[in-house]
C-alpha positions as CSV (number, residue, x, y, z in Angstrom):
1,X,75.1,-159.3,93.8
2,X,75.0,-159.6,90.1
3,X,73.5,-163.4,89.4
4,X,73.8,-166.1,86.4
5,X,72.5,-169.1,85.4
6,X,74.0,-170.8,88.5
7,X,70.8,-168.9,90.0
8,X,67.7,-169.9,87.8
9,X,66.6,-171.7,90.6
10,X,66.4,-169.2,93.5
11,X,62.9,-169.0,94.7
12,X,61.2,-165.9,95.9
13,X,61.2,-164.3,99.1
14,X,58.2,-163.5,101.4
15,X,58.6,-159.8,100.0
16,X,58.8,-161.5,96.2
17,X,55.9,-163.2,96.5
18,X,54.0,-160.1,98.3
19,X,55.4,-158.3,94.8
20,X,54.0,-160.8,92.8
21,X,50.6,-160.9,93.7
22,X,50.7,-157.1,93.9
23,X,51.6,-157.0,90.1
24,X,48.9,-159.9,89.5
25,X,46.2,-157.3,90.6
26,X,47.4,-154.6,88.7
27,X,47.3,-157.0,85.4
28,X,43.7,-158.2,86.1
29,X,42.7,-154.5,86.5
30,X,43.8,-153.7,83.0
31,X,41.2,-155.8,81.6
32,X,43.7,-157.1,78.6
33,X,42.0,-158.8,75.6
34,X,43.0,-162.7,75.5
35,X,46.4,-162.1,77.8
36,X,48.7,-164.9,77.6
37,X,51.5,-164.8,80.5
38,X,55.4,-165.9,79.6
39,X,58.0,-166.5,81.8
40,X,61.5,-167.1,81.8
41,X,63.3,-170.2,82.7
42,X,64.3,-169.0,86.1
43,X,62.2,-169.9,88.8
44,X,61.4,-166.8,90.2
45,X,60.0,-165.2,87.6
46,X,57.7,-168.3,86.6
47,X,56.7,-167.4,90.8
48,X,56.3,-164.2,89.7
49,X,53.9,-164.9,86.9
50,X,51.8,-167.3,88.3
51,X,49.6,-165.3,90.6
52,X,49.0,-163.0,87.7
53,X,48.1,-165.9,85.2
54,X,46.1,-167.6,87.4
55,X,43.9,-164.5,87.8
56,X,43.7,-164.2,84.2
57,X,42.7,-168.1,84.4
58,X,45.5,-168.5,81.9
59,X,48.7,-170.9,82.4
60,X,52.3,-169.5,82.6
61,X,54.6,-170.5,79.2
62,X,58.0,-170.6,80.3
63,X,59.7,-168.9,76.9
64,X,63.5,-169.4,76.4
65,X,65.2,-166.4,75.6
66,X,64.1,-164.1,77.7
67,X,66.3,-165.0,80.7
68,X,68.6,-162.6,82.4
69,X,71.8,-161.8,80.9
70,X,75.2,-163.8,81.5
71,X,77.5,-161.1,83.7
72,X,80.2,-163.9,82.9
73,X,83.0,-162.6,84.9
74,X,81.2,-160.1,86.8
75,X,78.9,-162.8,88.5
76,X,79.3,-162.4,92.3
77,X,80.3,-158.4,92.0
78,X,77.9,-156.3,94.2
79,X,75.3,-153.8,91.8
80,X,77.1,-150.9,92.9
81,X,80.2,-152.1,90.8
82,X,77.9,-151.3,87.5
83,X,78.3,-148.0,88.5
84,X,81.8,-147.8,89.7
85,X,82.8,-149.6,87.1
86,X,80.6,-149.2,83.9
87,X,83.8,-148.1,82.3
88,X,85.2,-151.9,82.2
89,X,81.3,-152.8,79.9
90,X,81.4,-150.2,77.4
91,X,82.9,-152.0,73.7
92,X,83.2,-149.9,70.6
93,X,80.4,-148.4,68.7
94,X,78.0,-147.6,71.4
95,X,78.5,-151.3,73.0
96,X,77.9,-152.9,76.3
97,X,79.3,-156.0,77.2
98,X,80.3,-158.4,80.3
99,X,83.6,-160.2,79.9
100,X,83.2,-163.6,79.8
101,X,79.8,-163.7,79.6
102,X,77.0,-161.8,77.2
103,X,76.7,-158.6,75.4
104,X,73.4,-156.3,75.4
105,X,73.0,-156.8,71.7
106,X,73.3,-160.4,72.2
107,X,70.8,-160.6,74.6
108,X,68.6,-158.3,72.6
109,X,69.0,-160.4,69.8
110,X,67.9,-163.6,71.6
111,X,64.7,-161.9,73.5
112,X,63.4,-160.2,70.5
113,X,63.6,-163.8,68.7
114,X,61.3,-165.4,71.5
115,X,59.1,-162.0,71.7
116,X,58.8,-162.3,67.8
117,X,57.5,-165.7,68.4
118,X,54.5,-165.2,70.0
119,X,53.7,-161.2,69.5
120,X,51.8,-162.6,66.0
121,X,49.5,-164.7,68.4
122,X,46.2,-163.7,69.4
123,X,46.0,-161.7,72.5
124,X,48.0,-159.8,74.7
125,X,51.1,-161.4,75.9
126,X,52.7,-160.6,79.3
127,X,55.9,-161.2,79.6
128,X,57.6,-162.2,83.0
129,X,61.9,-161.6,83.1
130,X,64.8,-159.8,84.3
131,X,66.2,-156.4,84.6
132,X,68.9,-156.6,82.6
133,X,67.6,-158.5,79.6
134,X,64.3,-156.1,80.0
135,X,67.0,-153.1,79.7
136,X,68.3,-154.7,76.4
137,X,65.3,-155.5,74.6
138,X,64.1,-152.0,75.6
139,X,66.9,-150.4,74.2
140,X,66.4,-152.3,71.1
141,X,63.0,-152.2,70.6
142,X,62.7,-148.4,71.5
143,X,66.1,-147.9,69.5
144,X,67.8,-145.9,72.3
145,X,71.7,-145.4,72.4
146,X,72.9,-148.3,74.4
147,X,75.6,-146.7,76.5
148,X,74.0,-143.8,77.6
149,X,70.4,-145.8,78.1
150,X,72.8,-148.2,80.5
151,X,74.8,-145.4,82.2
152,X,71.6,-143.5,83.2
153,X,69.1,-146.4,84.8
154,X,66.9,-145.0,82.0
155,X,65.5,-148.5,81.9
156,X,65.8,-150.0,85.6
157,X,63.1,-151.7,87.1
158,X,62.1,-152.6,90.4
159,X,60.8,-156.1,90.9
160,X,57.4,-157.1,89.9
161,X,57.2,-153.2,88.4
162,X,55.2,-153.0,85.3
163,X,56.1,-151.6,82.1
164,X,53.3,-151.6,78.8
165,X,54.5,-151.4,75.4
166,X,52.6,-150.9,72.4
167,X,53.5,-150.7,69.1
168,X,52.7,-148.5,66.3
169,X,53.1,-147.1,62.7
170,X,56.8,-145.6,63.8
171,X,57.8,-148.5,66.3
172,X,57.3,-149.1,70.2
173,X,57.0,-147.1,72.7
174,X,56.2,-147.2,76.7
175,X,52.7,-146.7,77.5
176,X,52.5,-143.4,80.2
177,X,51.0,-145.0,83.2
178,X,48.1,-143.0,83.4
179,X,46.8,-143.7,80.4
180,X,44.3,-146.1,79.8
């Protein structure tokens, strides 16, 4: 079921929690210089991040903006309707957005605020959040077309799945898992 802000306080499941340490290992294997570890406001993402940071020996920073996106009217509708019907999301000029509640662009604007906010910081920050808002900023940040990036799953993420960024001279781009 597509959830909103009514469910920023759901707490993880057995198998959530199983993710969540699962991903903490992963982190502490990269070695990261300095990582700092951000979550959103929901609770089950700070769950998420806390085995992780406390592995690092670092504290979880709960950063607003980065929380999942507002499905507005669609809240309650099962995750197969994004499929069956996309249709009713897509806006003019290469546009998503949920009736009644936010568009991609407006939740890219409000997570690239908060990741601007602490990507000047020393370190390597690790930010914990949702797969929607993920898909958003990503399509911003790797400056993808927004209907077909959404159509396709390009960006879908299983829970507790890592994804690296890194930035260079011509902009971001993911980090192929294999490389080091």
């Amino acid at each position: 079921m597509l959830r909103g802000a009514d469910s920023q306080h759901d707490e993880l499941t057995a198998e959530g929690h199983a993710q969540a340490q699962a991903l903490a290992c992963k982190l502490a294997a990269l070695d990261l210089d300095s990582p700092r570890v951000y979550a959103s406001t929901y609770t089950r993402t700070q769950q998420t991040a806390a085995p992780a940071a406390e592995l690092l020996g670092v504290p979880v920073t709960v950063l607003d903006g980065i929380q999942e996106i507002d499905p507005g009217d669609w809240r309650g509708r099962p995750y197969s309707d994004l499929k069956t019907g996309f249709g009713e999301l897509i806006g003019p000029g290469d546009s998503i957005s949920f009736p009644g509640g936010e568009s991609q662009r407006d939740v890219a604007d409000r997570f690239e605020a908060a990741l601007q906010s602490v990507l000047n910081l020393p370190g390597t920050p690790i930010i914990v959040s949702h797969g929607g808002a993920l898909t958003s900023v990503l399509i911003r940040l790797l400056r993808v077309p927004v209907v077909e990036s959404w159509r396709s799953d390009r960006f879908a993420q299983a829970n507790a799945e890592l994804t690296e960024l890194i930035q260079g001279p011509d902009g971001w781009q993911i980090k192929p898992q294999n490389e080091k």
